[in-house]
TORBA-77413 format. One record per residue: residue in one letter; x, y, z of N, C-alpha, C in turn. Coordinates in steps of 0.1 Angstrom, whole numbers, plus 5000, padded with zeros to 4 digits. Each point is the difference from the previous one (the first is absolute). Example, Ala and Ser with C-alpha at 12.3 -4.5 7.8 and 13.67 -1.06 7.14 Angstrom:
// residues 2
A513249435078499150125000500950125000 S499650114993500950115000499250115008 
END
This chain:
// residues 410
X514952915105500749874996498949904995 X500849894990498649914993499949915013 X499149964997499549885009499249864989 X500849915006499849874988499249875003 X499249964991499549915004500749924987 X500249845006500449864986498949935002 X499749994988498749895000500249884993 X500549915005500149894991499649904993 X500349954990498949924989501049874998 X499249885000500349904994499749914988 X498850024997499249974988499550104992 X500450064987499750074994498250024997 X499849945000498549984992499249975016 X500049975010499350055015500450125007 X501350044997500450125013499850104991 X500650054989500650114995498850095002 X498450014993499250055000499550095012 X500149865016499850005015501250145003 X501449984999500550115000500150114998 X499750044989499750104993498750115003 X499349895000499050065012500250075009 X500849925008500750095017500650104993 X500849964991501450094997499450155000 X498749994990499550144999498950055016 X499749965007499550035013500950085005 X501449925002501350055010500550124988 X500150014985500650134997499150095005 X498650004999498850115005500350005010 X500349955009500750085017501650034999 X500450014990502150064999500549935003 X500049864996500849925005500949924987 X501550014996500149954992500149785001 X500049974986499549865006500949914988 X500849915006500649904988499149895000 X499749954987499149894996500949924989 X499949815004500649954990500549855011 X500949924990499849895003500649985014 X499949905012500450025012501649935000 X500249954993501749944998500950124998 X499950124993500750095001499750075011 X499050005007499550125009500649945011 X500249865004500149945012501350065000 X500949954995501649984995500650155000 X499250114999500550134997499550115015 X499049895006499850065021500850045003 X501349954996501050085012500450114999 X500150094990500650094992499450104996 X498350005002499450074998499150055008 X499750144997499450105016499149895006 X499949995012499349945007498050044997 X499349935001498450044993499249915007 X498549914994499949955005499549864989 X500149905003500149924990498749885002 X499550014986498849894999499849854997 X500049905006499849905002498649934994 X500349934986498549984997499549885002 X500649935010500149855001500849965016 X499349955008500849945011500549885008 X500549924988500549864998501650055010 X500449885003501149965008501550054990 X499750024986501250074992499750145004 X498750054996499850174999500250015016 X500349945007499750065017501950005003 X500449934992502049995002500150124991 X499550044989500750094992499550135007 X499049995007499450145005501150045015 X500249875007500750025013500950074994 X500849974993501750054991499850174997 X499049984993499650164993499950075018 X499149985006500050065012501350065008 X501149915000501350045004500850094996 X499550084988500050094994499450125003 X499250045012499550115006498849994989 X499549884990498550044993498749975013 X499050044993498949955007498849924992 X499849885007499449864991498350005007 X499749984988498450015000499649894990 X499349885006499749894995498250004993 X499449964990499449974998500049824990 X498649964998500249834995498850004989 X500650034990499249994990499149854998 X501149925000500549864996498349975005 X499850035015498649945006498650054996 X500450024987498850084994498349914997 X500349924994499149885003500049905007 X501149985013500049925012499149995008 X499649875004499050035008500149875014 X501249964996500149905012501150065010 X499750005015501150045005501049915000 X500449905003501049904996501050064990 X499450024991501050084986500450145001 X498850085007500550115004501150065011 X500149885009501250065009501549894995 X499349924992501749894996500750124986 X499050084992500450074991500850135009 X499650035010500450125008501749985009 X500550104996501649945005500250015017 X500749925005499650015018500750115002 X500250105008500750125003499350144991 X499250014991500150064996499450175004 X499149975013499650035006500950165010 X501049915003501450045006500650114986 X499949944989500850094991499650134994 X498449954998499350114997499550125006 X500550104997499550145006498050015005 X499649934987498450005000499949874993 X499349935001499249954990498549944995 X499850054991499050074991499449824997 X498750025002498949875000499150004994 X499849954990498849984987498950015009 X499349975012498749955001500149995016 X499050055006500049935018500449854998 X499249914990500249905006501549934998 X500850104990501549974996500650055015 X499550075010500950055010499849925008 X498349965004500049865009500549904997 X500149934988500649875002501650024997 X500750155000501450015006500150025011 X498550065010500450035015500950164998 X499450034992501850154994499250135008 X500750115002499550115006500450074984 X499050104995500550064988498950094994 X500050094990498750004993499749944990 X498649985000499649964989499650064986 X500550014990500650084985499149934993 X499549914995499949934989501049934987 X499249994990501349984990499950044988 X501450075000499950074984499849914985 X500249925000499149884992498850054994 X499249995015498550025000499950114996 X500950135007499650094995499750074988 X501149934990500150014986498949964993 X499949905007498949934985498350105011 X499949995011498850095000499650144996 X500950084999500450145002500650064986 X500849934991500950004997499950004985 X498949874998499949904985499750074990 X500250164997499550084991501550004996 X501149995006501350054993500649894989 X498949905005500749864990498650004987 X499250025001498749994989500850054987 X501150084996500350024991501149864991 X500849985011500649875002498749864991 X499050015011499249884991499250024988 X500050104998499350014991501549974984 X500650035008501649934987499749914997 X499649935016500249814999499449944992 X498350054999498750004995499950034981 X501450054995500050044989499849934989 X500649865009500249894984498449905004 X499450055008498449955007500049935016 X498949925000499549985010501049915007 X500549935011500849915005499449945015 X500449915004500049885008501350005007 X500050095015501449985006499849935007 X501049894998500749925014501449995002 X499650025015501250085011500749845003 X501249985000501049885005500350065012 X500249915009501049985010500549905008 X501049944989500849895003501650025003 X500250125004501350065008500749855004 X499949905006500749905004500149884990 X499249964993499749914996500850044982 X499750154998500749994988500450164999 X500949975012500750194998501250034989 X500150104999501050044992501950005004 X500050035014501250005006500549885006 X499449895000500449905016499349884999 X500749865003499149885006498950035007 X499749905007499149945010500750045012 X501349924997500749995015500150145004 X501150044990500550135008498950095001 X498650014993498950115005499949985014 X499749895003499749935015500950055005 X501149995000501550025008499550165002 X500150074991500050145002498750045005 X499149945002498650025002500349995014 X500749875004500050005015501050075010 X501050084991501350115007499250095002 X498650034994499650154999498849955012 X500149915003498449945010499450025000 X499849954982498249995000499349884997 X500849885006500249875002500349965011 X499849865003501249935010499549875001 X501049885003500149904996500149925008 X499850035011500149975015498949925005 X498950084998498649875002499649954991 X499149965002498849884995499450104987 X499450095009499550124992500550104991 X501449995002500850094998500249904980 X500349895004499749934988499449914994 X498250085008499749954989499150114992 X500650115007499550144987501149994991 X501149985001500849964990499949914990 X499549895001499349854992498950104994 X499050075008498550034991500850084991 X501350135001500350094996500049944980 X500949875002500549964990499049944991 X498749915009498849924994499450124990 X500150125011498550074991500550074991 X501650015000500350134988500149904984 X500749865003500049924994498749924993 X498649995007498749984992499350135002 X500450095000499850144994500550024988 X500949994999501050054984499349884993 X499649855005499649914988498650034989 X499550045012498550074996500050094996 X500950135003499450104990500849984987 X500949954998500449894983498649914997 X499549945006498849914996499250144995 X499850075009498550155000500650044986 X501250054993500150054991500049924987 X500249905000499549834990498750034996 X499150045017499049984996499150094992 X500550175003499550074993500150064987 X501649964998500050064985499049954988 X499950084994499449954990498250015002 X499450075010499049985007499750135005 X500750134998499650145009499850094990 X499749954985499750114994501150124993 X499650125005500750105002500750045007 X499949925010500850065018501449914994 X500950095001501749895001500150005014 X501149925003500549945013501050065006 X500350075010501150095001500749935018 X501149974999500249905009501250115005 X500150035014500550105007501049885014 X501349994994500249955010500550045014 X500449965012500750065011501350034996 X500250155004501650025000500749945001 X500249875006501149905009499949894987 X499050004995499849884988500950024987 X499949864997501049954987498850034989 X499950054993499350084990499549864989 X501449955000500149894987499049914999 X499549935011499649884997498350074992 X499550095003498850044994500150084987 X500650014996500850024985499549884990 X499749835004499850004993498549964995 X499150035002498550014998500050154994 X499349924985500150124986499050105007 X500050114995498650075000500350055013 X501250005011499850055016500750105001 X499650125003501150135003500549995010 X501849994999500249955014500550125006 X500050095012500250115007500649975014 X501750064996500649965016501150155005 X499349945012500750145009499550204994 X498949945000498950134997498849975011 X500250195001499350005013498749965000 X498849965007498749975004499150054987 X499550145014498750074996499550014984 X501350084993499550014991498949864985 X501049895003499649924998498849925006 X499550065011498949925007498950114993 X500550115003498450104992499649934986 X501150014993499549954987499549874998 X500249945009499349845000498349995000 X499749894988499049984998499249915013 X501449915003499349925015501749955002 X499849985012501449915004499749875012 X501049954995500549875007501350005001 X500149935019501250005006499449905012 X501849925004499649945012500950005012 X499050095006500250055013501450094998 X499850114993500850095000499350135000 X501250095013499750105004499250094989 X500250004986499450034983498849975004 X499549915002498349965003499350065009 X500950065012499050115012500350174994 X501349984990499850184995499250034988 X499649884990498949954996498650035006 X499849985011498750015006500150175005 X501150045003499950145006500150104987 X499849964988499850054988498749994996 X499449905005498149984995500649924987 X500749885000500249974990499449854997 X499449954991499449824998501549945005 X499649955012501549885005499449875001 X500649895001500249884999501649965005 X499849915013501249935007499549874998 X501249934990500049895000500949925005 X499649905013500849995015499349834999 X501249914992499449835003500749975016 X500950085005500149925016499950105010 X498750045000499650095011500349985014 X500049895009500249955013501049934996 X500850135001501849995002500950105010 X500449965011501150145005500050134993 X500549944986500450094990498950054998 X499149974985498750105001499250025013 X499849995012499050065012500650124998 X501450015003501150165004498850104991 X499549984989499250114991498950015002 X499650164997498850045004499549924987 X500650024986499249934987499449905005 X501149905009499349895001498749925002 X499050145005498950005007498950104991 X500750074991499050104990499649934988 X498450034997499349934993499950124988 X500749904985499549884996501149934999 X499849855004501249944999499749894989 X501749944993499449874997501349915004 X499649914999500749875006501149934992 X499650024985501149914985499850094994 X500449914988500250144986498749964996 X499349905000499149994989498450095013 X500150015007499050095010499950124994 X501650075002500850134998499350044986 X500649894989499250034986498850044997 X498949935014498849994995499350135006 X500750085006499750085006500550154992 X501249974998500250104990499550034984 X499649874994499550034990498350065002 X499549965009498950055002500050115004 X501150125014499750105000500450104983 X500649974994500750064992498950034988 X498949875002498849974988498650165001 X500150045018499050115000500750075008 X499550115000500250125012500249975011 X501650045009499949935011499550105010 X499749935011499050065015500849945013 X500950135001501250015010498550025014 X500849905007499250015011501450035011 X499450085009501050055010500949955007 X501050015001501549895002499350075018 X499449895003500050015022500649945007 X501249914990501249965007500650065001 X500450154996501250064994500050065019 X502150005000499950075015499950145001 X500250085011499550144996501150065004 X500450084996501550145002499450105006 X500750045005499950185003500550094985 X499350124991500250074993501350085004 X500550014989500750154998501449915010 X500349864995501949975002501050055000 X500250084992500750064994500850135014 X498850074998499750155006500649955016 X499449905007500149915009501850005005 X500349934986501649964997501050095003 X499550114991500750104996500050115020 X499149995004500050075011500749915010 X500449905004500849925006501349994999 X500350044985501150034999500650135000 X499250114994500650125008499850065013 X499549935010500250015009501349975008 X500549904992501449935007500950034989 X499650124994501050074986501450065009 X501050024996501450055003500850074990 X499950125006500850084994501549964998 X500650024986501449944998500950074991 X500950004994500750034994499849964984 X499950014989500149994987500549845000 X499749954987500549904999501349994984 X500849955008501450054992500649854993 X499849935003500349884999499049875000 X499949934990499449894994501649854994 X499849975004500849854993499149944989 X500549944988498849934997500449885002 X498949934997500449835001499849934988 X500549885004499849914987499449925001 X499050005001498849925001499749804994 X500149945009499349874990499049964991 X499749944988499350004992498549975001 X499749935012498550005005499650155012 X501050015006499750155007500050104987 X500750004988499150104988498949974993 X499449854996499549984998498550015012 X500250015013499150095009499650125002 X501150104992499450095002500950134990 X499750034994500750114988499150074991 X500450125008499250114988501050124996 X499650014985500450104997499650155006 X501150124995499350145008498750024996 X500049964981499150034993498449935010 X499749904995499349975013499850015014 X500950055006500050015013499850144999 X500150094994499350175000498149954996 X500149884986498650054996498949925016 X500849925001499249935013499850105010 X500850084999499650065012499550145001 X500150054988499050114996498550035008 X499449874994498150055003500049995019 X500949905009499850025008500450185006 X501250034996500350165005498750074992 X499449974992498950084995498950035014 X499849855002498749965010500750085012 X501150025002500250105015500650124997 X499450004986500350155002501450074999 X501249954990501250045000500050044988 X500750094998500050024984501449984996 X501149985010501249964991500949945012 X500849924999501049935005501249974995 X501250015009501349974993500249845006 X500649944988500449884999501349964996 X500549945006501550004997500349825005 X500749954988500349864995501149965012 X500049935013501149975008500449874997 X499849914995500549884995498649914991 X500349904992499349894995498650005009 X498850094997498849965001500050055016 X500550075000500650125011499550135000 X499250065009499550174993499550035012 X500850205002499850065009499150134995 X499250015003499050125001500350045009 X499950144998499750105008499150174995 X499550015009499050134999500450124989 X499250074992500750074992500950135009 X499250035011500750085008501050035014 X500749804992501049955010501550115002 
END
């Protein structure tokens, strides 16, 4: 009988890769595995063989939708991507949902120091993040060198998710930010990481508009290739001539091909460094609630405005740059993945076929989070079944960005 694991994805361009990964670990041990967006997967728990289900995030929403799925005879296994460059506990246990502890079968911890400042009993995995861009970066070099075709470029990474997202106010971010508790509004403290939240995304976004004023016209050869956050409204940087604007496209490949990048205080700037890549965080309100939470916060080279930022960039861009060793960077345990995948077939369950799928009808920002075609979602996931060694898999379409593998000799 098959035995299933669901691996759930929220953001196309952070998870899909992360899963896929697993996905081929768990086929190399016979395990069939549905991959795809978590709105269909949550919603279709009840009906389907009981398995065990992946949690890539443990906010006070993912810890309600996981309790639900559990009442379904699944088995929930939490990990927290989200704390990938976190470095404040304050943020680390207000992002963490209370109970969740109770819900989860296991849960899987980026780092000893992610387990001490939860106090959590668990192992420690690492993160498939890391493991990608350390282990991994050969499967995307074909990818940048695409990027690389029309020449040299200048990426900067946005992330102004609140300040100018694509789906939502201010308020209702907040509102929903604080149902999922990774807020609260209760202390002192509580808002005044909320006030810094708003200061620094807001003279963040002013500056790097000033940073790109400042440089056009001034880099030569290198074009400007401006990568925004998923969650971002793409528009307002559309209008500065000469900018390639790139939204809801995954990372890596675009960081290899980068000539140098600039970002502030985005998670982009530590996978940046875990690439050996020329970074620059440009952070004007560093001693804020908000920026401390980041490891960037603290990684050199920093600049303070756009016109620092400028001066720094035009000059490394002028000679050969001399990557000096990111000794801020935090350290993982190797081989995530493998880690992942053995946690979960451990607590694998043999079941019955899966006969039944619903689909759903999804809202326009939950597609816009996350939608792939098969065509894509086979070539994505090709080189990983390469790297472990499969030479064929069946795939079968269960709803919108929905897909069930299983073993060729299921």
């Amino acid at each position: 009988m098959p035995r299933y694991a669901y691996l759930t994805c929220e953001l196309k361009s952070r998870d899909l890769d992360a899963r896929l990964l697993v996905a081929a670990q768990l086929i190399a041990r016979g395990m069939s595995v549905v991959v795809g967006q978590q709105w269909s997967m949550n919603v279709n728990a009840g009906h389907v063989p009981p398995g065990v289900f992946l949690f890539k995030s443990a906010n006070s929403i993912q810890v309600e939708a996981a309790r639900k799925v559990k009442t379904f005879g699944h088995r929930i296994i939490f990990m927290d991507e989200e704390v990938l460059a976190v470095i404040s506990p304050y943020i680390i246990r207000q992002i963490t949902g209370p109970g969740v502890f109770d819900v989860a079968d296991v849960f899987l911890f980026q780092s000893d120091k992610h387990r001490e400042i939860l106090n959590g009993s668990g192992p420690v995995v690492g993160s498939l993040r890391v493991d990608l861009l350390r282990d991994y970066r050969e499967l995307y070099q074909a990818e940048a060198d695409e990027f690389r075709r029309d020449g040299r470029y200048l990426l900067i990474n946005t992330n102004y998710g609140l300040v100018n997202n694509a789906f939502a106010n201010i308020p209702s971010i907040l509102e929903t930010t604080r149902q999922a508790g990774s807020i609260e509004t209760e202390t002192a403290e509580g808002r005044a990481y909320i006030q810094s939240w708003i200061d620094v995304e807001t003279r963040n976004k002013a500056e790097m508009e000033k940073l790109i004023g400042l440089l056009q016209g001034k880099l030569g050869d290198v074009r400007i290739v401006l990568r925004s956050h998923p969650t971002e409204n793409p528009a307002p940087w559309t209008k500065f001539p000469d900018v390639h604007v790139v939204s809801g496209s995954a990372p890596t490949g675009w960081l290899l091909g980068a000539e140098f990048i600039v970002h502030t205080n985005s998670t982009t700037g530590m996978e940046a460094a875990l690439l050996e890549k020329p970074v620059l965080n440009m952070n004007p309100k560093p001693n804020t609630p908000f920026s401390e939470q980041y490891v960037m916060n603290h990684a050199p080279p920093l600049a303070a405005d756009a016109e620092e930022a400028a001066t720094h960039i035009l000059d490394a861009l002028s000679k050969p740059s001399r990557r000096e060793p990111a000794t801020w960077l935090p350290t993982f345990p190797p081989q995530c993945a493998t880690l992942v995948a053995d946690e979960i077939a451990a607590r694998a369950i043999e079941s019955p076929a899966i006969t039944r799928w619903d689909r759903l009808e999804r809202s326009d920002p939950q597609i816009k989070k996350f939608t792939v075609s098969p065509e894509e979602f086979v070539a994505r996931l090709k080189p990983f079944l390469v790297r472990a060694g499969i030479p064929s898999v069946e795939a079968v379409l269960l709803d919108d960005s929905v897909f069930l593998l299983k073993p060729a000799n299921a």
